[in-house]
C-alpha positions in Angstrom: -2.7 6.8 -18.0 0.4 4.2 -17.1 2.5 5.5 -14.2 6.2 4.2 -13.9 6.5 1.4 -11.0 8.9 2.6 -8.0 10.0 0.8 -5.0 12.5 1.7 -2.2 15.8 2.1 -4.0 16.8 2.7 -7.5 14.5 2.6 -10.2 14.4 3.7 -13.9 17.5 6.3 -12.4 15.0 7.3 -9.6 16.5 6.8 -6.3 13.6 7.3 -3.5 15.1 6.5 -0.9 17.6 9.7 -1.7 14.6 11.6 -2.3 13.5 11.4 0.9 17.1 11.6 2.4 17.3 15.1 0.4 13.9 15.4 2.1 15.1 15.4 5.4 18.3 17.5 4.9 15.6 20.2 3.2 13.9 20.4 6.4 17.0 20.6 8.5 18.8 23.1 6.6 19.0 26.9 7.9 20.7 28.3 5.2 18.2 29.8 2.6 20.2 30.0 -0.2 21.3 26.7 0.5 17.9 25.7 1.1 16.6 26.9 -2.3 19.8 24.6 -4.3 18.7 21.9 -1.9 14.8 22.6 -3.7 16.2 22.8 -7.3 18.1 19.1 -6.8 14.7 17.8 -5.6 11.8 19.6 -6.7 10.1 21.0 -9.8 9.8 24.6 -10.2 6.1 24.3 -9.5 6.2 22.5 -7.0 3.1 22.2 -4.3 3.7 21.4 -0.5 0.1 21.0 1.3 0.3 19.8 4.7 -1.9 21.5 8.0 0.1 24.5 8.2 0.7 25.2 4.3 -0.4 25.1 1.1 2.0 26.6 -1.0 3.3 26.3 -4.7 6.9 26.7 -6.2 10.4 26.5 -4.9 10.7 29.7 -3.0 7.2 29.4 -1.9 8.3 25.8 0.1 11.5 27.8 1.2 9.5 29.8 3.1 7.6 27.7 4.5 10.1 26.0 6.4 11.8 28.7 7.0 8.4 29.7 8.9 8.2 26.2 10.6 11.6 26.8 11.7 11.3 30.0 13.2 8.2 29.0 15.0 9.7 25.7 16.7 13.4 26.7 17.4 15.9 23.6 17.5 13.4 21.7 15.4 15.1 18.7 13.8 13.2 16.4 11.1 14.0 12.6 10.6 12.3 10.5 8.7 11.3 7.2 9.8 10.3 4.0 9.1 11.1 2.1 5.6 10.5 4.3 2.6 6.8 2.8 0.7 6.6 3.9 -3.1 4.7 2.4 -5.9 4.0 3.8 -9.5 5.3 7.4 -9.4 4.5 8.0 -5.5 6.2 8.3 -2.6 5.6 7.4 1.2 7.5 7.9 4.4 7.3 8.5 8.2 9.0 11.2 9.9 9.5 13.0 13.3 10.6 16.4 14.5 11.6 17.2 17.9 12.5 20.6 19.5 13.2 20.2 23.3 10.7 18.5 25.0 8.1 18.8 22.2 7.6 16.2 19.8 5.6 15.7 17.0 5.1 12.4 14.0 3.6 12.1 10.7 3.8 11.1 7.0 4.9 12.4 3.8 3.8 11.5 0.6 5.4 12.6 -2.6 4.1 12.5 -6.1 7.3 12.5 -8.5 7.6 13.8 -12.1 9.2 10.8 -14.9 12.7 12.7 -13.7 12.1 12.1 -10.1 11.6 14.9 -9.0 8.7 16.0 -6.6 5.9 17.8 -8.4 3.9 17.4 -4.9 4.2 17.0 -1.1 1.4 16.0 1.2 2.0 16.0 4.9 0.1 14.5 7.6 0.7 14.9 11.2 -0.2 12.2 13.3 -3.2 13.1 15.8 -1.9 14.4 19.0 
């Protein structure tokens, strides 16, 4: 199977760096209507988010799921950091959150349909 060739920026109409910006707003936002439009822009509908607290499938599925991080760590804020790594259809970046004095750091990694959109999201927190 041949896989498209990505890098940071624009390719074939697939921006990944604003994938992973959209990323980071998804994560951020409260709103859970606005949440779920946010998921439709960036996502399949079947989409699958596994990381160490979740492994869910579909839009409304990840909605919760942050909702749940959300309400667990109140004030959380995500950032992504670090340059944005991508080759072939997948997608790499860093990323923080912070909620008062806590802290925690990790990595995404996307896998992105031929629209560029993310069919899944892997997370990885970095050991404590």
């Amino acid at each position: 199977m041949s896989l498209p060739e990505l890098s940071a920026g624009d390719h074939d109409g697939m921006d990944v760096t604003m994938v992973c910006e959209r990323w980071e707003r998804l994560w951020n936002e409260r709103d859970p209507v606005a949440r779920l439009g946010l998921l439709e822009m960036l996502c399949e509908e079947g989409v699958v988010l596994v990381d160490p607290g979740n492994d869910v499938a579909g839009r409304q599925a990840v909605s919760d799921a942050i909702a749940g991080v959300q309400a667990r760590t109140p004030g959380m804020r995500f950032r992504l950091t670090g340059p944005v790594d991508a080759h072939h259809n997948v997608v790499r970046v860093g990323w923080e959150t912070a909620a008062g004095d806590t802290s925690r750091s990790g990595i995404d990694v996307f896998v992105l349909s031929p629209s560029g959109r993310i069919t899944t999201a892997l997370g990885f927190k970095d050991s404590a």
